[in-house]
C-alpha positions in Angstrom: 0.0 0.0 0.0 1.3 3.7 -1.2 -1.1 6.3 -0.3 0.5 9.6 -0.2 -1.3 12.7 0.9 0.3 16.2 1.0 -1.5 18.7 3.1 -0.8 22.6 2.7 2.3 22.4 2.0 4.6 25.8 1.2 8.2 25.9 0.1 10.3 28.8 0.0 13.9 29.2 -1.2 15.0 32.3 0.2 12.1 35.1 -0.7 10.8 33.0 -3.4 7.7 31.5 -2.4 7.8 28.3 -4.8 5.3 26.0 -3.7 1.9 27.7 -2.6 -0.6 26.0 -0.2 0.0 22.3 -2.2 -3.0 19.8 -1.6 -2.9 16.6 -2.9 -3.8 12.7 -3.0 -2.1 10.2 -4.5 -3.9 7.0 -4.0 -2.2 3.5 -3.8 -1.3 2.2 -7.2 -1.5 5.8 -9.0 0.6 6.7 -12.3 0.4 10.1 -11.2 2.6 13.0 -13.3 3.4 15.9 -12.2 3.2 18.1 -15.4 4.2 21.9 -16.1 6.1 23.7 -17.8 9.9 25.1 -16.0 10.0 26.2 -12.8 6.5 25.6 -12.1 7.1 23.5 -8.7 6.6 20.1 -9.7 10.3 18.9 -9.4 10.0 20.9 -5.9 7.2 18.7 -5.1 8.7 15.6 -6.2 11.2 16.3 -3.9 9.2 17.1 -0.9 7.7 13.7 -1.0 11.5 12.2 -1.5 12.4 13.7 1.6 15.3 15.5 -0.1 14.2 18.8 0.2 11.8 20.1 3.6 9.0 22.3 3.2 8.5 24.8 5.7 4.6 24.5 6.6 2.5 21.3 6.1 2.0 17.6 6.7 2.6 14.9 4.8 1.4 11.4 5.0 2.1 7.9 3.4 -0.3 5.4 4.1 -1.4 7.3 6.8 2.2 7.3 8.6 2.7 11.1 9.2 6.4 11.5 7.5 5.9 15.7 7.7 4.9 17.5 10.3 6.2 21.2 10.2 4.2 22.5 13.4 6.2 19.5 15.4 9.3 19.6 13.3 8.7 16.7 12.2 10.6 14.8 9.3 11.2 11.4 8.4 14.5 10.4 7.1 14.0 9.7 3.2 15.9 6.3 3.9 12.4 5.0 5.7 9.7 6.4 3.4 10.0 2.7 1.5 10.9 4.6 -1.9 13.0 4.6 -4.9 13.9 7.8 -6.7 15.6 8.0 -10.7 16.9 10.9 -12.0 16.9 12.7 -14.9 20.6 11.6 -15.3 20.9 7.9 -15.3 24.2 7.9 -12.0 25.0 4.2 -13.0 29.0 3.3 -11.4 31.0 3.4 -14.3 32.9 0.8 -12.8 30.3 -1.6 -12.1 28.4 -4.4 -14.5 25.2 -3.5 -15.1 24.1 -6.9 -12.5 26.5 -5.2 -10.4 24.9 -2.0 -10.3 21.8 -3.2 -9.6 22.3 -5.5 -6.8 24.5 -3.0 -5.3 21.8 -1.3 -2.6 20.4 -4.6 -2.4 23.7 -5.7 -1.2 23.6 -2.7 1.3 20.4 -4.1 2.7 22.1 -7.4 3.4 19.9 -9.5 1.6 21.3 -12.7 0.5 22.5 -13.7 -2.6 19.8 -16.2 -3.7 17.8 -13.2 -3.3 20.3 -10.7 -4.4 20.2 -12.9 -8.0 16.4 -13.5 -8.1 15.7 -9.4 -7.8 18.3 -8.6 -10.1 17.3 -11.4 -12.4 13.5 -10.0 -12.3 14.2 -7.0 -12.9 16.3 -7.5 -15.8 13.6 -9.4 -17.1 11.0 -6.7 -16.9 12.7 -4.4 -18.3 13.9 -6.8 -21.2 17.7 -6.2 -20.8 18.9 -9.8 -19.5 21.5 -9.9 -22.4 23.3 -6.9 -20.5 23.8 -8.2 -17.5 27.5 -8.6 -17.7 28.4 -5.4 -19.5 29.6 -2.0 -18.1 27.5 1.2 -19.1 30.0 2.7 -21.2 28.8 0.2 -23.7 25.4 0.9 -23.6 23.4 3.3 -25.3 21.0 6.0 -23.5 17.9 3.9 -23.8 19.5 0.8 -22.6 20.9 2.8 -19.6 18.1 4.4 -18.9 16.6 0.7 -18.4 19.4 -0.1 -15.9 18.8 3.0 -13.9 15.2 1.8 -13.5 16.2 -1.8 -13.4 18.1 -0.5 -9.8 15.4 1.2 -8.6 12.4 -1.7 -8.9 14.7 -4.4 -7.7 13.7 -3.7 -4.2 10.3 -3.6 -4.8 9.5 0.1 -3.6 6.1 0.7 -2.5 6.4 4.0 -4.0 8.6 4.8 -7.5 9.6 8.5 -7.8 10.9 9.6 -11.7 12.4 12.6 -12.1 12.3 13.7 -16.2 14.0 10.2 -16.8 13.1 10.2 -20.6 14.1 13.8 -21.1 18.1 12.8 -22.2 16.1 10.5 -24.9 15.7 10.6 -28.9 12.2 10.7 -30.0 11.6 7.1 -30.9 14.2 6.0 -27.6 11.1 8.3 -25.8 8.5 6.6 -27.5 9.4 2.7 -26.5 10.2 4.0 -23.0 6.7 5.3 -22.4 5.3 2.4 -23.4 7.4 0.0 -21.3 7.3 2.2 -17.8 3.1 1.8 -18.6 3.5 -2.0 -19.0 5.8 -1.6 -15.8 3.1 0.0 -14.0 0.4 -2.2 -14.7 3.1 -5.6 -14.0 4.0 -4.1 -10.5 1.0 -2.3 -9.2 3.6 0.4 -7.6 2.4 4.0 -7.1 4.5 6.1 -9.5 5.1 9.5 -9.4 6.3 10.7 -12.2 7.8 14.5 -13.2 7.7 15.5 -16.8 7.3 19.1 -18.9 6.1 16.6 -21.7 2.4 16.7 -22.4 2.5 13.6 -24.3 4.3 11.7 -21.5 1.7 12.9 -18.9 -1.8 11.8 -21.1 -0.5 8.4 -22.3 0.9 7.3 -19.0 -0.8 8.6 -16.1 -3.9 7.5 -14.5 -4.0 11.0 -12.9 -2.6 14.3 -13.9 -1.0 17.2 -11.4 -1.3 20.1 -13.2 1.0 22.6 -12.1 1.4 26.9 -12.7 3.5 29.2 -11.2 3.9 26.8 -7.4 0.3 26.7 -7.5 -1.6 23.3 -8.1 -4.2 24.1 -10.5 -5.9 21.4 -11.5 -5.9 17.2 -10.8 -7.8 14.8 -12.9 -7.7 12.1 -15.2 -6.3 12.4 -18.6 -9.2 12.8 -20.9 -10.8 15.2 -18.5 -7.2 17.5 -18.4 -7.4 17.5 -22.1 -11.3 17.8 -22.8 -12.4 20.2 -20.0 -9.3 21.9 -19.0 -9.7 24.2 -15.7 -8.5 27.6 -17.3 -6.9 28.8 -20.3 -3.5 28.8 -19.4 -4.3 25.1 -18.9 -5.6 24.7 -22.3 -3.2 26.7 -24.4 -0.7 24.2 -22.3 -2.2 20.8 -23.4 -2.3 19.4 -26.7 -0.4 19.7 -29.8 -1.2 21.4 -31.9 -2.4 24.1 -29.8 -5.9 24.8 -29.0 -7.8 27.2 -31.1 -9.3 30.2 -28.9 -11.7 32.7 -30.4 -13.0 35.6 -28.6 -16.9 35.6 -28.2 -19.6 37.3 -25.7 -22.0 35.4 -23.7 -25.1 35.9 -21.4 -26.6 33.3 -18.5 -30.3 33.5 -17.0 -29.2 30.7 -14.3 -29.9 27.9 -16.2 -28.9 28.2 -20.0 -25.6 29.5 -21.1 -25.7 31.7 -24.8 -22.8 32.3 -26.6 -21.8 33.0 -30.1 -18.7 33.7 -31.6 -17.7 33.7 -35.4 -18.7 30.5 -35.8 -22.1 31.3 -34.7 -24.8 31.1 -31.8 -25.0 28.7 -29.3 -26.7 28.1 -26.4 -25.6 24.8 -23.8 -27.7 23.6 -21.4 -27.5 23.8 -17.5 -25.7 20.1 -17.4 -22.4 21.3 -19.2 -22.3 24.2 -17.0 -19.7 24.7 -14.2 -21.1 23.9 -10.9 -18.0 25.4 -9.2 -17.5 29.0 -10.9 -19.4 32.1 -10.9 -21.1 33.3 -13.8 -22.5 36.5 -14.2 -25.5 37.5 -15.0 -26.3 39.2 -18.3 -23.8 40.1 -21.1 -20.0 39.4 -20.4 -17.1 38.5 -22.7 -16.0 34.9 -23.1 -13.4 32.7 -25.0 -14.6 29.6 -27.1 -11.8 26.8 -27.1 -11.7 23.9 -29.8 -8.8 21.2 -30.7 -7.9 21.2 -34.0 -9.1 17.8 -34.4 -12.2 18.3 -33.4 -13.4 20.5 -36.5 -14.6 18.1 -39.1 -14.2 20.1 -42.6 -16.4 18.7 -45.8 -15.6 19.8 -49.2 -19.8 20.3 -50.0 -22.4 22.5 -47.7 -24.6 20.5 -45.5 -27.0 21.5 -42.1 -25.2 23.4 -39.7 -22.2 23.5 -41.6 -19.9 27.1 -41.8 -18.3 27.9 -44.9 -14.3 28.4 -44.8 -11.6 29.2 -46.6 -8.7 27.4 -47.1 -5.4 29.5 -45.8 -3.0 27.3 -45.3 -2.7 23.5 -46.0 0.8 21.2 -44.2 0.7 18.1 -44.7 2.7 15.5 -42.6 2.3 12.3 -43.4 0.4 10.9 -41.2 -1.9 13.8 -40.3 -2.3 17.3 -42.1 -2.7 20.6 -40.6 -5.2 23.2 -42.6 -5.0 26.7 -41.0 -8.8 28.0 -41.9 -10.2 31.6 -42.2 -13.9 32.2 -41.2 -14.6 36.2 -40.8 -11.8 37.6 -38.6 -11.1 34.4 -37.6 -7.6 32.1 -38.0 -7.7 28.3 -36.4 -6.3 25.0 -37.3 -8.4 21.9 -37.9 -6.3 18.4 -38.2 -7.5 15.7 -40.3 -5.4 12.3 -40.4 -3.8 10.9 -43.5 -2.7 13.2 -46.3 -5.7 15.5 -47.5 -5.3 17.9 -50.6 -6.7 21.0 -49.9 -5.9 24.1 -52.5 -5.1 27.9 -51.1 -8.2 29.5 -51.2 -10.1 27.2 -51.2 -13.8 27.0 -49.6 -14.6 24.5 -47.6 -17.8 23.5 -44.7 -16.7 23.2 -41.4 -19.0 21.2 -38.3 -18.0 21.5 -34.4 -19.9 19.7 -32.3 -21.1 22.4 -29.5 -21.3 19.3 -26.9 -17.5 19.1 -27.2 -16.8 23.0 -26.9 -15.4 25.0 -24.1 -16.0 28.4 -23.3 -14.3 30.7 -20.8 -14.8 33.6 -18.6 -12.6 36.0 -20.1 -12.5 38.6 -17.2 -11.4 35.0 -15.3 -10.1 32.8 -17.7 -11.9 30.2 -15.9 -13.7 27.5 -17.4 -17.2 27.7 -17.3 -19.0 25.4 -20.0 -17.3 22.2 -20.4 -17.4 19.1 -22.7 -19.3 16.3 -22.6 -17.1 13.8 -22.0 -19.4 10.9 -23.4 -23.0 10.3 -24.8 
């Protein structure tokens, strides 16, 4: 069992106030990642729950063992939190085998060497690099380090897995089999992982929950698809997805149970169900944002109900997807379609988004206030 729970906790270095008030839950056998851009505090946070750095006010809890305390002064040695921590650089001993450098801590625990062998051999095997046993990491390459470096830190089966940006030193396709073996990792072992990244596409196909982090402030946890479908503000949704979400500036009005907006794609009004139940909307006319991915326009080369004509401003395609930058009005926005699609500068198209699937924003705010329906 890993149940962490961090409970209003502050960090300062010096004057600068870099975690704010943190709450948060990470139940046993979580994928959770802490995502944000630089300097936003999740590394900071990562290390609070390592024990390698101490906050200065709040508690902290694993499994309901208070490890934090600030009021008491309270701090457990990182030694006894029963967790394993890899870095963004792989610290392997040159010296040292790669069996070597994975039995070495287990050597340090005394264990003995039946069980020394069966850990190391287990490990090697999860992470598919039994063949290396015997060689020194000068003669691997980044990914198969990497491997090693988490190899080490599962061979003592660690109730709690902290990864600090481990992929980060990686090639795109080294990144791309990595994720998918630390998911298949995670699913094998059952461990609670907690796992730092700046990489958007690391955090929504790993995690089972997402830490989403601005400026030392926690702004918003949640699953995945709800991160990406009904982010909490718009810094949040300029953050996620690639390529970016399309914003276009609209008014609105609310009479407490209906939401109408329009924009330069035209009127809409949502019903009380997608509205948010946690923000304030005023009353009467304000200013709002509309926010679409670009996958989620759906473009058709003939007019058809409720279709918007277009024109074609831009068209990149990419092999497996293609990007058309479309002009409607004032407006500028990218739709994605997969495959290779020839569309012609200039060109006027019909364009369909489904309202169920928009957001829209408070612009004095920037908080969300109609969000998607996330299934029918």
């Amino acid at each position: 069992m890993s149940r962490i729970e961090l409970k209003h906790i502050d960090k300062f270095y010096g004057s600068n106030h870099v975690l704010r008030d943190i709450n948060l839950v990470i139940e046993d056998g979580d994928f959770m990642t802490l995502l944000g851009p630089s300097g936003c505090g999740k590394t900071t946070t990562l290390r609070v729950v390592s024990g390698l750095e101490k906050p200065q006010n709040g508690y902290m809890t694993i499994d309901g063992r208070e490890v934090i305390n600030c009021d008491d002064a309270f701090y457990e040695e990182p030694s006894k939190r029963g967790l394993n921590l890899v870095f963004q650089s792989y610290a392997l001993w040159p010296h040292m085998t790669v069996y070597d450098n994975i039995a070495f801590g287990l050597k340090i625990k005394k264990m003995s060497k039946a069980d020394i062998d069966k850990a190391v051999s287990d490990s090697l095997r999860m992470l598919r690099i039994e063949q290396f046993s015997d060689r020194y990491p000068n003669e691997l390459s980044g990914g198969q380090q990497q491997r090693v470096a988490i190899a080490r830190a599962i061979a003592s089966k660690p109730k709690l897995l902290l990864l600090d940006e481990p992929l980060s030193n990686l090639d795109a396709k080294l990144r791309i089999d990595m994720r998918s073996e630390l998911k298949r990792l995670h699913l094998e072992m059952g461990t609670t992982i907690i796992y730092v990244t700046h990489d958007q596409v690391e955090a929504l196909t790993m995690s089972t929950k997402i830490a989403l982090f601005k400026e030392g402030v926690l702004n918003q946890v949640a699953t995945p698809m709800e991160i990406y479908m009904n982010p909490i503000d718009l810094t949040a949704a300029d953050f996620i997805g690639n390529p970016r979400i399309n914003l276009l500036e609209g008014k609105a009005s609310y009479d407490g149970k209906t939401l109408s907006a329009f924009c330069g794609l035209g009127d809409y009004k949502f019903s009380g169900d997608l509205v948010s139940k946690t923000e304030e909307i005023p009353h009467g006319d304000f200013e709002c944002v509309f926010a679409m991915r670009p996958e989620q326009i759906e473009i058709h080369t003939k007019p058809g109900a409720g279709t918007i004509e277009a024109e074609v401003y831009a068209s990149q395609p990419a092999g497996s997807e293609t990007l058309i930058t479309l002009r409607v009005g004032g407006h500028e926005f990218i739709a994605k379609q997969l495959g290779i699609q020839d569309y012609k500068m200039n060109q006027k198209v019909f364009i369909t988004v489904d309202p169920d699937i928009l957001n829209v924003y408070n612009k004095k705010t920037e908080r969300l206030i109609k969000l998607a329906r996330l299934s029918k």
